[in-house]
mmCIF file of the N, C-alpha and C atoms, coordinates in Angstrom:
data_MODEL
# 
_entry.id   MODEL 
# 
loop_
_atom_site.group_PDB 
_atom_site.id 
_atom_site.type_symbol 
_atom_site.label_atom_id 
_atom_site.label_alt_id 
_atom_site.label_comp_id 
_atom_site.label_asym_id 
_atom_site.label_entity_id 
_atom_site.label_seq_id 
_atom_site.pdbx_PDB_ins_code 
_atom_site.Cartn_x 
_atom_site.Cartn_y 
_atom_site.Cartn_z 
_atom_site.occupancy 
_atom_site.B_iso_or_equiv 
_atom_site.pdbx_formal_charge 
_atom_site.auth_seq_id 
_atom_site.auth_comp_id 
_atom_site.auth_asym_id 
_atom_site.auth_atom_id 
_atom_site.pdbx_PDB_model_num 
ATOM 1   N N  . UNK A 1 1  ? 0.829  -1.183 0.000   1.00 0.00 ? 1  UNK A N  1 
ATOM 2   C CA . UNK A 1 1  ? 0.000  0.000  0.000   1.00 0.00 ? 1  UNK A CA 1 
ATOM 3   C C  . UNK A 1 1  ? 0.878  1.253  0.000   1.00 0.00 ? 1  UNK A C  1 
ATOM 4   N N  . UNK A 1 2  ? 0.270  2.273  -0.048  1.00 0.00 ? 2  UNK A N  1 
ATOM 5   C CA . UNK A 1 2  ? 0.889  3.396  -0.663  1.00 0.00 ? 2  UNK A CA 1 
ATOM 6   C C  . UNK A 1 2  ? 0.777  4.423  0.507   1.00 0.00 ? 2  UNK A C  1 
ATOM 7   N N  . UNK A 1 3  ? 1.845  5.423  1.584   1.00 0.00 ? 3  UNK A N  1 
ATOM 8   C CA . UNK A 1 3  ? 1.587  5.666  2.466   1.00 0.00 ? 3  UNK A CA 1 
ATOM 9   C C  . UNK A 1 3  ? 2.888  5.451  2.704   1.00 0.00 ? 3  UNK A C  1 
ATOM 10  N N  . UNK A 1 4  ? 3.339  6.746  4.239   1.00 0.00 ? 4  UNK A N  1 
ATOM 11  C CA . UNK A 1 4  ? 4.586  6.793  4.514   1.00 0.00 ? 4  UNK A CA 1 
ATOM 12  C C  . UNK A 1 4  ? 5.648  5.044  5.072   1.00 0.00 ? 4  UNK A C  1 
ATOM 13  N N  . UNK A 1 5  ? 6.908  5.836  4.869   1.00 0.00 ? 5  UNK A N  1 
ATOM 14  C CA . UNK A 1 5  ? 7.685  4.217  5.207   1.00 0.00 ? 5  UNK A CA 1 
ATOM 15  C C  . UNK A 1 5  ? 7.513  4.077  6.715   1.00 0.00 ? 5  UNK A C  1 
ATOM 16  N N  . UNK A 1 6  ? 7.495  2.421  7.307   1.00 0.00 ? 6  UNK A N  1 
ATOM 17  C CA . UNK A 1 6  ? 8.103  2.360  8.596   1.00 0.00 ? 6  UNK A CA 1 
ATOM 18  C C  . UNK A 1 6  ? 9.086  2.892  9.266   1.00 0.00 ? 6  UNK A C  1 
ATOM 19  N N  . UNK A 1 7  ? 9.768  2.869  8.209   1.00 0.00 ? 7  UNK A N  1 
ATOM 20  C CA . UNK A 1 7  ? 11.120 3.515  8.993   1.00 0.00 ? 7  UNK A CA 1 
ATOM 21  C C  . UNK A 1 7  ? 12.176 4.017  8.381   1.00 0.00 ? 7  UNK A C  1 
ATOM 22  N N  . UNK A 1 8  ? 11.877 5.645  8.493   1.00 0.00 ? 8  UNK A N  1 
ATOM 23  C CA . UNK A 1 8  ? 12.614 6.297  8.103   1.00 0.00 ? 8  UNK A CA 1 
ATOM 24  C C  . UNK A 1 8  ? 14.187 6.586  8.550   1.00 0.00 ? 8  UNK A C  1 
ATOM 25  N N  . UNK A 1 9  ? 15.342 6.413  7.109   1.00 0.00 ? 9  UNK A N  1 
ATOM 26  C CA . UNK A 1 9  ? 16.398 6.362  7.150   1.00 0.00 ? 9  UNK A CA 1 
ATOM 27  C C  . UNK A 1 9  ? 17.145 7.814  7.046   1.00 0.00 ? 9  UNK A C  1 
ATOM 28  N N  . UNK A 1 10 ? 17.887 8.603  7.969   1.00 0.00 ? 10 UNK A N  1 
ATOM 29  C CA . UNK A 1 10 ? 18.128 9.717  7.508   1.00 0.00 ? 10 UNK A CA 1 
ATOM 30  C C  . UNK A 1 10 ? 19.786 9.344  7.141   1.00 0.00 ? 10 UNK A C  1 
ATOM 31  N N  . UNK A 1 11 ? 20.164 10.173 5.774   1.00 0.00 ? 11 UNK A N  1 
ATOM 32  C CA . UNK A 1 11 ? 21.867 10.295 5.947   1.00 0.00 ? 11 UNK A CA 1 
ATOM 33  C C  . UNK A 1 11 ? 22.291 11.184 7.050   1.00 0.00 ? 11 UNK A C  1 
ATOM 34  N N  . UNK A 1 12 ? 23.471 10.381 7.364   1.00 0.00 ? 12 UNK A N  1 
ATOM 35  C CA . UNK A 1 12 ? 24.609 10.620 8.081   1.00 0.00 ? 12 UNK A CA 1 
ATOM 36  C C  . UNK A 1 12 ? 25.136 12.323 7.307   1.00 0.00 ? 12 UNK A C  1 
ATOM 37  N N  . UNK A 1 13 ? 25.378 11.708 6.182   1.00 0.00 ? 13 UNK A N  1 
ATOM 38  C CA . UNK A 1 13 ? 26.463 13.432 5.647   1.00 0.00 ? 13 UNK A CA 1 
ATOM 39  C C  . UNK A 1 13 ? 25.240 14.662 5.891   1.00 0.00 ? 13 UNK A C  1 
ATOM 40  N N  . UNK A 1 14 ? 24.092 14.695 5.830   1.00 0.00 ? 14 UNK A N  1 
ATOM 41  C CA . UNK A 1 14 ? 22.953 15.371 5.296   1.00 0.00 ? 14 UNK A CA 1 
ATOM 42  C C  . UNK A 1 14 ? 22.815 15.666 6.771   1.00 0.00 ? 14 UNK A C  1 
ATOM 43  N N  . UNK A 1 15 ? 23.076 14.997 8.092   1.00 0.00 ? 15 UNK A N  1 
ATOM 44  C CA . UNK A 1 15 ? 22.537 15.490 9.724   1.00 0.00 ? 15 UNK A CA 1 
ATOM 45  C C  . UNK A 1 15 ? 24.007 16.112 9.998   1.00 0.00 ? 15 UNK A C  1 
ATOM 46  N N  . UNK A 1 16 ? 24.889 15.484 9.443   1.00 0.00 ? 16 UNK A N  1 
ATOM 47  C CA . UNK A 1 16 ? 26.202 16.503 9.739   1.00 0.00 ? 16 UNK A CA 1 
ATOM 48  C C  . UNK A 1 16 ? 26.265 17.874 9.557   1.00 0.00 ? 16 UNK A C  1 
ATOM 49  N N  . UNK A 1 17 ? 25.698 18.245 7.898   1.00 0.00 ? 17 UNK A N  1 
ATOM 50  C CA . UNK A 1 17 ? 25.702 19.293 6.995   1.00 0.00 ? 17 UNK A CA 1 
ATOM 51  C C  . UNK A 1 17 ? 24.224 20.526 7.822   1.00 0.00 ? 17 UNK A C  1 
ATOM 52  N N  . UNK A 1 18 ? 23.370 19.637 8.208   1.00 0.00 ? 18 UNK A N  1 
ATOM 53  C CA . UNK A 1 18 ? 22.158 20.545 9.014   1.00 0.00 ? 18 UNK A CA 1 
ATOM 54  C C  . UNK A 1 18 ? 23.127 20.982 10.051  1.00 0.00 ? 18 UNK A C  1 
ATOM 55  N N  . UNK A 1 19 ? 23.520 20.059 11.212  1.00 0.00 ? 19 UNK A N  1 
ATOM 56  C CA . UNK A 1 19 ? 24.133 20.943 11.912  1.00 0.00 ? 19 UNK A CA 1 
ATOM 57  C C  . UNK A 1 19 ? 25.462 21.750 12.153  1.00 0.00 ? 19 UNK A C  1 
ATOM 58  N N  . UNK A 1 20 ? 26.206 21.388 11.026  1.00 0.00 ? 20 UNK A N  1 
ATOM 59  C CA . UNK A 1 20 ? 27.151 22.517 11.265  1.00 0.00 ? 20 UNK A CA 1 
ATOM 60  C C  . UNK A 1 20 ? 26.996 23.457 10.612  1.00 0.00 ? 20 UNK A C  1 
ATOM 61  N N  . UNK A 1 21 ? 25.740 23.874 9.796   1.00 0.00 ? 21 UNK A N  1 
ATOM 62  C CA . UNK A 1 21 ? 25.254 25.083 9.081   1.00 0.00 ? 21 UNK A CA 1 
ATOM 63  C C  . UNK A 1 21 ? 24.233 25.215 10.507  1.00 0.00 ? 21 UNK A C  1 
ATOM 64  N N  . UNK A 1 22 ? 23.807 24.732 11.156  1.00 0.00 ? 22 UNK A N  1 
ATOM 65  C CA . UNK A 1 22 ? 23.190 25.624 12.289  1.00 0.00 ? 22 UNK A CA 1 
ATOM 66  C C  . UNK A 1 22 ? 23.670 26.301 13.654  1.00 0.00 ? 22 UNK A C  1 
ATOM 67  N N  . UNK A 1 23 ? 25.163 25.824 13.660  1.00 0.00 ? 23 UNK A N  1 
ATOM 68  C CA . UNK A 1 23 ? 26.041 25.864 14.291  1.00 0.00 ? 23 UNK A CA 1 
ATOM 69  C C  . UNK A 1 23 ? 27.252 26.375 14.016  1.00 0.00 ? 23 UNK A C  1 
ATOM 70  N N  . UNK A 1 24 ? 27.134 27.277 12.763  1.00 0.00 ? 24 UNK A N  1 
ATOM 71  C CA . UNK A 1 24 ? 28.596 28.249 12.006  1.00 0.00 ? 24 UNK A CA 1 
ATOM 72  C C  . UNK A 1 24 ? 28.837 28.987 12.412  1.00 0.00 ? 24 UNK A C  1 
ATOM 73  N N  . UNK A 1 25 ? 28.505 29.443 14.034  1.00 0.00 ? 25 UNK A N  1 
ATOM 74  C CA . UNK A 1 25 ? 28.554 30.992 14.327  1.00 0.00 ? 25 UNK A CA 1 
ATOM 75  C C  . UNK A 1 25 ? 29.935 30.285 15.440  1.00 0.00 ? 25 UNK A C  1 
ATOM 76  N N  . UNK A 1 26 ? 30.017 29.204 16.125  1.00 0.00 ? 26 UNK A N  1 
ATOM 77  C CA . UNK A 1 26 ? 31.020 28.713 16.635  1.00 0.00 ? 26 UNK A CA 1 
ATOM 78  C C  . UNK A 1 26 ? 32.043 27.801 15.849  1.00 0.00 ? 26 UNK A C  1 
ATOM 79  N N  . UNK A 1 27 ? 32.133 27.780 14.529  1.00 0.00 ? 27 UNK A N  1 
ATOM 80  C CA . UNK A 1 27 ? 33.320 28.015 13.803  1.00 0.00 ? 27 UNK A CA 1 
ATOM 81  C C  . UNK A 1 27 ? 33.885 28.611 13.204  1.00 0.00 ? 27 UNK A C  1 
ATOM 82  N N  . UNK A 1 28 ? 33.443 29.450 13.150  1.00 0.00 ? 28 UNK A N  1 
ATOM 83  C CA . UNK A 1 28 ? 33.747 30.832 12.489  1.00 0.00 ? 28 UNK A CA 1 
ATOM 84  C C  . UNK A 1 28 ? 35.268 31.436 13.055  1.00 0.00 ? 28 UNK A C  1 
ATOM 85  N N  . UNK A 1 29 ? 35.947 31.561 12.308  1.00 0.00 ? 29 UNK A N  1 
ATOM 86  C CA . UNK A 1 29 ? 37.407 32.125 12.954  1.00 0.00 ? 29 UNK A CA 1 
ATOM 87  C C  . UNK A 1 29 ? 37.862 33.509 11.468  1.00 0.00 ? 29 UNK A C  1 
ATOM 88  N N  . UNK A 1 30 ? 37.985 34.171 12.485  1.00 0.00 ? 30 UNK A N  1 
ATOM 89  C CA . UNK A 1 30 ? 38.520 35.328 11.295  1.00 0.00 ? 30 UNK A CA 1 
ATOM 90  C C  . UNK A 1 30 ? 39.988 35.049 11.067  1.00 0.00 ? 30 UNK A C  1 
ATOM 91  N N  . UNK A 1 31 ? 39.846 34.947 9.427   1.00 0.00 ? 31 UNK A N  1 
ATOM 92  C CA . UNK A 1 31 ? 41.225 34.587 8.839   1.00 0.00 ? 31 UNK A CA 1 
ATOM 93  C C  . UNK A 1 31 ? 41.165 35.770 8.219   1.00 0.00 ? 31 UNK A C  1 
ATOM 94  N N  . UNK A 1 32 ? 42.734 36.145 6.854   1.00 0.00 ? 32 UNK A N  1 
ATOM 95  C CA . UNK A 1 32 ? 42.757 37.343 6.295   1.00 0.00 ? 32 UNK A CA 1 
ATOM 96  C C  . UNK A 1 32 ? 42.101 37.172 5.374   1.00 0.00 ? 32 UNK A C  1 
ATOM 97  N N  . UNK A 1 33 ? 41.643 36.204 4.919   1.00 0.00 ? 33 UNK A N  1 
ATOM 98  C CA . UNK A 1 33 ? 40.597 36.097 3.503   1.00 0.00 ? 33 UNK A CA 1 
ATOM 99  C C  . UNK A 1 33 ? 39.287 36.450 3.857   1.00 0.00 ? 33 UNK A C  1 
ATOM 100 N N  . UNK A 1 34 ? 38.809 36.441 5.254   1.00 0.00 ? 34 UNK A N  1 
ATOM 101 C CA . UNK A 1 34 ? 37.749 36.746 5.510   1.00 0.00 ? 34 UNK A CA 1 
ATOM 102 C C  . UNK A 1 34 ? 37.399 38.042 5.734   1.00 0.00 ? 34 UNK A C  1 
ATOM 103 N N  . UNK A 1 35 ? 38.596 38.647 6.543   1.00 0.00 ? 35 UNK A N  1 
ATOM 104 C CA . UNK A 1 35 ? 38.676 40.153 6.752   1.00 0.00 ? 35 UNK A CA 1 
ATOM 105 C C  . UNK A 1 35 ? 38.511 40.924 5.559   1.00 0.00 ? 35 UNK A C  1 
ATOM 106 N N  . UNK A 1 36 ? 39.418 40.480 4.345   1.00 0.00 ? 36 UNK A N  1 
ATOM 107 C CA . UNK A 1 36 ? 39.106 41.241 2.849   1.00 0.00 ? 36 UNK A CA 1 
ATOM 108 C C  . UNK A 1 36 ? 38.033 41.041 2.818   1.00 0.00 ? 36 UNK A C  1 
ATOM 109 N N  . UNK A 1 37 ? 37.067 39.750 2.337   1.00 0.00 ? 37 UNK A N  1 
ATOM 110 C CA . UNK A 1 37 ? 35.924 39.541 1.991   1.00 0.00 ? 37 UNK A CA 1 
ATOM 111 C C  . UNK A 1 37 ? 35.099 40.391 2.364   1.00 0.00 ? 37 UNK A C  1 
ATOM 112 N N  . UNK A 1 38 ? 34.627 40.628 3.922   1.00 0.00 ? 38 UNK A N  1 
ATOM 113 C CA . UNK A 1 38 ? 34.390 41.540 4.669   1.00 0.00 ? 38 UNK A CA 1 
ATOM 114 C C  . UNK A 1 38 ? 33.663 42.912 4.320   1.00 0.00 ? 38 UNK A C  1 
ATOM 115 N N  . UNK A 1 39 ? 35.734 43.254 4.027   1.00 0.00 ? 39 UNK A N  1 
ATOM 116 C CA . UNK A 1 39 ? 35.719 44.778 4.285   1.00 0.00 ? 39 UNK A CA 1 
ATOM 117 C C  . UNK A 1 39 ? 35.726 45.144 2.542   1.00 0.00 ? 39 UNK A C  1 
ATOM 118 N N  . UNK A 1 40 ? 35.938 44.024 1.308   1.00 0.00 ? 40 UNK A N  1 
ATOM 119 C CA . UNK A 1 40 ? 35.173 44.103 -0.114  1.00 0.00 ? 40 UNK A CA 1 
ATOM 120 C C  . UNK A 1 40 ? 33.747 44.857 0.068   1.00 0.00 ? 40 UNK A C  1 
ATOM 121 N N  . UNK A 1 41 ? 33.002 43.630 0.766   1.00 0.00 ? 41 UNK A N  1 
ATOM 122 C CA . UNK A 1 41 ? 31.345 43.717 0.876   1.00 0.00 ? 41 UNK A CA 1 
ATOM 123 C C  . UNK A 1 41 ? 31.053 44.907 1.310   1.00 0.00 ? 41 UNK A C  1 
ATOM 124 N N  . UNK A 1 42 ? 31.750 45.352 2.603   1.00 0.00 ? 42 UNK A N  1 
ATOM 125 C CA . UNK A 1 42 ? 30.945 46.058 3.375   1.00 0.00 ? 42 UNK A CA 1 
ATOM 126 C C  . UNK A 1 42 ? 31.182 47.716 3.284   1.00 0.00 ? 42 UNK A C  1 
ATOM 127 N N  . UNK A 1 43 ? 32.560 47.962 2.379   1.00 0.00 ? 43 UNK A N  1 
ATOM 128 C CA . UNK A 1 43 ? 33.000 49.248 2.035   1.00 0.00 ? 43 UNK A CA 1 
ATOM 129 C C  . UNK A 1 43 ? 33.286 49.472 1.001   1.00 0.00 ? 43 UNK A C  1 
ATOM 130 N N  . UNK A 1 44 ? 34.038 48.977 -0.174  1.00 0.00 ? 44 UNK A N  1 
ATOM 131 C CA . UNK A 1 44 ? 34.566 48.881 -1.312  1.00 0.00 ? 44 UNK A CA 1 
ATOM 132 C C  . UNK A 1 44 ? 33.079 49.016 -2.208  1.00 0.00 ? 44 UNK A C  1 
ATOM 133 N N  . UNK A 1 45 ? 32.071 47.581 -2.424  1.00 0.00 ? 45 UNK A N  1 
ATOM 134 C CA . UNK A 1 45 ? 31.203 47.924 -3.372  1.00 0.00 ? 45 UNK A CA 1 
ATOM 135 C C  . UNK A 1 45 ? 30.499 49.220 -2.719  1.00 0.00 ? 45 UNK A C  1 
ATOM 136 N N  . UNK A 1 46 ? 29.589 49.718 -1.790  1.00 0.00 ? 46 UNK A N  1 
ATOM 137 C CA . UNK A 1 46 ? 28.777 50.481 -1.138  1.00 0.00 ? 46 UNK A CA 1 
ATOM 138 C C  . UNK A 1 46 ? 29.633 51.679 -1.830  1.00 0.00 ? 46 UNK A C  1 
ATOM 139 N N  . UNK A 1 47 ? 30.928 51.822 -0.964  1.00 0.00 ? 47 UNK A N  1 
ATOM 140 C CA . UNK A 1 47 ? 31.343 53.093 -1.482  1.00 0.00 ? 47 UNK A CA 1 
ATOM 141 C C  . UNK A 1 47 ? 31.727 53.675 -3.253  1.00 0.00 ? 47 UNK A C  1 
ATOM 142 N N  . UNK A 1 48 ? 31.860 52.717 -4.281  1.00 0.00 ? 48 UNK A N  1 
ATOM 143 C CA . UNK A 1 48 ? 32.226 52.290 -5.607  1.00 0.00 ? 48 UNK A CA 1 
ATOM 144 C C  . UNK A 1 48 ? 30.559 53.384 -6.045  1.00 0.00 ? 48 UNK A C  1 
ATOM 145 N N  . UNK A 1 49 ? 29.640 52.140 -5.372  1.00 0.00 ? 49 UNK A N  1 
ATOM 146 C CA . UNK A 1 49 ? 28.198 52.878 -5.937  1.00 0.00 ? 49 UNK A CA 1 
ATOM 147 C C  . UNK A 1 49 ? 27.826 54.029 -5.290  1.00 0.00 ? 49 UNK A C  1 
ATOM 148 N N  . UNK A 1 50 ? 28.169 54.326 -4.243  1.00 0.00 ? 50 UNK A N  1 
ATOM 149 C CA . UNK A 1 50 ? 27.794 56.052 -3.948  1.00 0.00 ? 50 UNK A CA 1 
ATOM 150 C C  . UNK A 1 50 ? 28.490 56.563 -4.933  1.00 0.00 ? 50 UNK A C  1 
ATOM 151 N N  . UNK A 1 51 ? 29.934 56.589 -5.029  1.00 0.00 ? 51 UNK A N  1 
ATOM 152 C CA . UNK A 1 51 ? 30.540 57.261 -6.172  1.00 0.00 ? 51 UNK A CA 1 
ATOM 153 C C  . UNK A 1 51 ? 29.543 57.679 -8.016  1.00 0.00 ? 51 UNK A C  1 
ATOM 154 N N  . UNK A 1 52 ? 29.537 56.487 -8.179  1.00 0.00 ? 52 UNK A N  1 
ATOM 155 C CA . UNK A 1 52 ? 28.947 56.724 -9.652  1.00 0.00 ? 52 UNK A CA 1 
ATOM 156 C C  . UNK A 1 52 ? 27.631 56.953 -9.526  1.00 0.00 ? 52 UNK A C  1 
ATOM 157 N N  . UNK A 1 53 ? 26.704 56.659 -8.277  1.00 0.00 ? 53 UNK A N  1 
ATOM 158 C CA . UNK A 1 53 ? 25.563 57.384 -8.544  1.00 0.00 ? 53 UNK A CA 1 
ATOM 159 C C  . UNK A 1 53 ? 25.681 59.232 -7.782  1.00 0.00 ? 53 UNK A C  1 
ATOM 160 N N  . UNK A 1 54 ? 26.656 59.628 -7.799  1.00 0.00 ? 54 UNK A N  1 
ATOM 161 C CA . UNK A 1 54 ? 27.051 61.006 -7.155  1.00 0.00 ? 54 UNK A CA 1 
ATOM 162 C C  . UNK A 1 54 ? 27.519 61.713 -8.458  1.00 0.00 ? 54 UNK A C  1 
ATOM 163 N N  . UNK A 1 55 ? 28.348 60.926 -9.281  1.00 0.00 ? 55 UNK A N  1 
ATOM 164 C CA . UNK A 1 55 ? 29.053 61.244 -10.827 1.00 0.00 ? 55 UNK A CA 1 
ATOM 165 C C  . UNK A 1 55 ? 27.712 61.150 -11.612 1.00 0.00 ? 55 UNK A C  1 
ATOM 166 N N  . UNK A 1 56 ? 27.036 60.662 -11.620 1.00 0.00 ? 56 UNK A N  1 
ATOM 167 C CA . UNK A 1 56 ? 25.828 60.445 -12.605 1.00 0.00 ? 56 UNK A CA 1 
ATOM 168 C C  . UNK A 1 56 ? 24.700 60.887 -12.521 1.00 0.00 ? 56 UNK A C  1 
ATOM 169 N N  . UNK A 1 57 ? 24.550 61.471 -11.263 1.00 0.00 ? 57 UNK A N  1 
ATOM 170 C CA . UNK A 1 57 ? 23.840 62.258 -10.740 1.00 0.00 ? 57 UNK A CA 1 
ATOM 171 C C  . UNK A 1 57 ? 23.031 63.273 -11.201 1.00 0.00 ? 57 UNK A C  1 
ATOM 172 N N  . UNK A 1 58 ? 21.597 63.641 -12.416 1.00 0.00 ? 58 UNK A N  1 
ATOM 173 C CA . UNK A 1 58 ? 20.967 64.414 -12.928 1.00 0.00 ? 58 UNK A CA 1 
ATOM 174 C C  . UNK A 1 58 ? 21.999 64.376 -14.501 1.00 0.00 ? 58 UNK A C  1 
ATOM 175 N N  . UNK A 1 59 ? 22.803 63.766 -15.226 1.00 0.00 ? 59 UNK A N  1 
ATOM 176 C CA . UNK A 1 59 ? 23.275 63.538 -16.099 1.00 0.00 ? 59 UNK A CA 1 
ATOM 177 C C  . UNK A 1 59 ? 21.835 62.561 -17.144 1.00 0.00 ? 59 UNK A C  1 
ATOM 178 N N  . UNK A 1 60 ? 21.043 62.118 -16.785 1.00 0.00 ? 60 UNK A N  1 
ATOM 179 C CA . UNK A 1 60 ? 20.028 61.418 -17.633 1.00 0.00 ? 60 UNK A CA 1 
ATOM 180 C C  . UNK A 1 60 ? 18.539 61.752 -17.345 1.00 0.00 ? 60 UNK A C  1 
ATOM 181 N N  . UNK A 1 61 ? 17.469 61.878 -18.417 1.00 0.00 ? 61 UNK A N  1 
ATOM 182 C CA . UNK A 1 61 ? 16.634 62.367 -18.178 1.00 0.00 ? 61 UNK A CA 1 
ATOM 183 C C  . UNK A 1 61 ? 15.501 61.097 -18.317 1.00 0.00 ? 61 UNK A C  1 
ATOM 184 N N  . UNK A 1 62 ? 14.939 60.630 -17.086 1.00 0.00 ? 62 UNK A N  1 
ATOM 185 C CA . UNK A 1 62 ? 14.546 60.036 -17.253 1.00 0.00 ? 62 UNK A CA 1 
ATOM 186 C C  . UNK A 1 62 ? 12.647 59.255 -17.157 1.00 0.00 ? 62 UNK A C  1 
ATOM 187 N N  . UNK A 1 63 ? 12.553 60.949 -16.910 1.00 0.00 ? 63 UNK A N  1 
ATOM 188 C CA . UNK A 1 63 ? 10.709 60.753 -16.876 1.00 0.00 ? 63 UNK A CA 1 
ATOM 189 C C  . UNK A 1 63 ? 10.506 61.140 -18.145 1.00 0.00 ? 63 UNK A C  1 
ATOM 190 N N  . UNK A 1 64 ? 9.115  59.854 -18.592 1.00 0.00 ? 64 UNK A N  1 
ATOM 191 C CA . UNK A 1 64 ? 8.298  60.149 -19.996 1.00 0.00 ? 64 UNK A CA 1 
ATOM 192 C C  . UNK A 1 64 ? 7.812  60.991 -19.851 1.00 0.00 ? 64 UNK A C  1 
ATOM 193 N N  . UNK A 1 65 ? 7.144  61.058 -21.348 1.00 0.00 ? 65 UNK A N  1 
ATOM 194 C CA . UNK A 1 65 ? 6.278  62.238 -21.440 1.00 0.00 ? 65 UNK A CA 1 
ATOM 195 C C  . UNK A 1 65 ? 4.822  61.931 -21.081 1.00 0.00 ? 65 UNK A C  1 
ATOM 196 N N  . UNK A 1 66 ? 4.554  62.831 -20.587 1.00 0.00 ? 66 UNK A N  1 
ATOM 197 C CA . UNK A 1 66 ? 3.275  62.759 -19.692 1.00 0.00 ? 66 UNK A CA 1 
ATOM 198 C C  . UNK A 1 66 ? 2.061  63.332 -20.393 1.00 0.00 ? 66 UNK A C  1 
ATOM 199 N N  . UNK A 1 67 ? 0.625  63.787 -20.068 1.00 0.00 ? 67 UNK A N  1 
ATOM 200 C CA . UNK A 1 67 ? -0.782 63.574 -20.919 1.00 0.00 ? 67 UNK A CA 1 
ATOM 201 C C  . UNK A 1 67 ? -0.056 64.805 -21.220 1.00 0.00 ? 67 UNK A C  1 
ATOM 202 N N  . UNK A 1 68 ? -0.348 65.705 -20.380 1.00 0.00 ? 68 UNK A N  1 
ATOM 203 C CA . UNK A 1 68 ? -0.635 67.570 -20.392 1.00 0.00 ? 68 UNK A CA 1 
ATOM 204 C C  . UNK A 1 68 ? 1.110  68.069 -20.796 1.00 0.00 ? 68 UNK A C  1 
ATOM 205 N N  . UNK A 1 69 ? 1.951  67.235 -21.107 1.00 0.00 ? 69 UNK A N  1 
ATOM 206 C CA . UNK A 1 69 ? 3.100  67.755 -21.673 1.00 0.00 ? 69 UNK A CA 1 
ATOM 207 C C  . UNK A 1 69 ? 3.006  67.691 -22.775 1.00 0.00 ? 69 UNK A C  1 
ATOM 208 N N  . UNK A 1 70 ? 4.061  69.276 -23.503 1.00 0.00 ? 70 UNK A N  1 
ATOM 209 C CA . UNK A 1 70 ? 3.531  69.358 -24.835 1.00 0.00 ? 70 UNK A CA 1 
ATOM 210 C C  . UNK A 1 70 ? 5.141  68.795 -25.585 1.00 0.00 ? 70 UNK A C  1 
ATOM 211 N N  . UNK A 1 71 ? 4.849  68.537 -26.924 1.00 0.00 ? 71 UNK A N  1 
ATOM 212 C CA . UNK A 1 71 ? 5.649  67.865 -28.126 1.00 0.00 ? 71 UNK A CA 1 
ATOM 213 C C  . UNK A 1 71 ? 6.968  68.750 -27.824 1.00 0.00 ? 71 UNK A C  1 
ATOM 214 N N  . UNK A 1 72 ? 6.860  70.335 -27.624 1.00 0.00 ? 72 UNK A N  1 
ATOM 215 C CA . UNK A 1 72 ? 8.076  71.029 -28.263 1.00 0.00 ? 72 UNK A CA 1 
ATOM 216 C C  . UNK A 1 72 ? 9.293  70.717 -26.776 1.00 0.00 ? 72 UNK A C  1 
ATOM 217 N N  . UNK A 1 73 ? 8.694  70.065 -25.571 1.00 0.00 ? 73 UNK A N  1 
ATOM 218 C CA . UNK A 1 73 ? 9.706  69.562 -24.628 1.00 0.00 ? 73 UNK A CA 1 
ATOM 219 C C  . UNK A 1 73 ? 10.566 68.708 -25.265 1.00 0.00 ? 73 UNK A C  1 
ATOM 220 N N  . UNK A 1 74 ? 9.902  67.913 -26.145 1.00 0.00 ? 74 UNK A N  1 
ATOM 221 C CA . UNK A 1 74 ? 10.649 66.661 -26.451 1.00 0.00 ? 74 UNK A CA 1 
ATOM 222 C C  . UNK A 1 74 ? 11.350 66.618 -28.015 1.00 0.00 ? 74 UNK A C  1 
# 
């Protein structure tokens, strides 16, 4: 018949992998690859895109034309 098993088999690698992904905050060791990674993410892109949206800043026009706007705007 059709209906759950008696007895369910869980993997071994798959209860390992749950808990040391629920448990990464106590292996976690700051190395220097991590510190770059880091300080990439957390300053480098952020500050990259303030830049070019500060440079680009009113350089594009980008609202359509609307009912009550006339032809000779555009």
């Amino acid at each position: 018949m059709a209906g759950p098993s008696k007895s369910l088999v869980l993997d071994p690698a798959l209860q390992k992998y749950y808990e040391l992904n629920a448990n990464r905050y106590k292996y976690f060791k700051w190395t220097p690859r991590h510190a770059w990674t880091s300080i990439i993410y957390a300053i480098a892109i952020p500050a990259t895109l303030t830049f070019v949206a500060y440079k680009t800043d009113g350089l594009f026009e980008l609202r359509g034309k609307r009912k009550d706007d006339t032809m000779v705007e555009w």
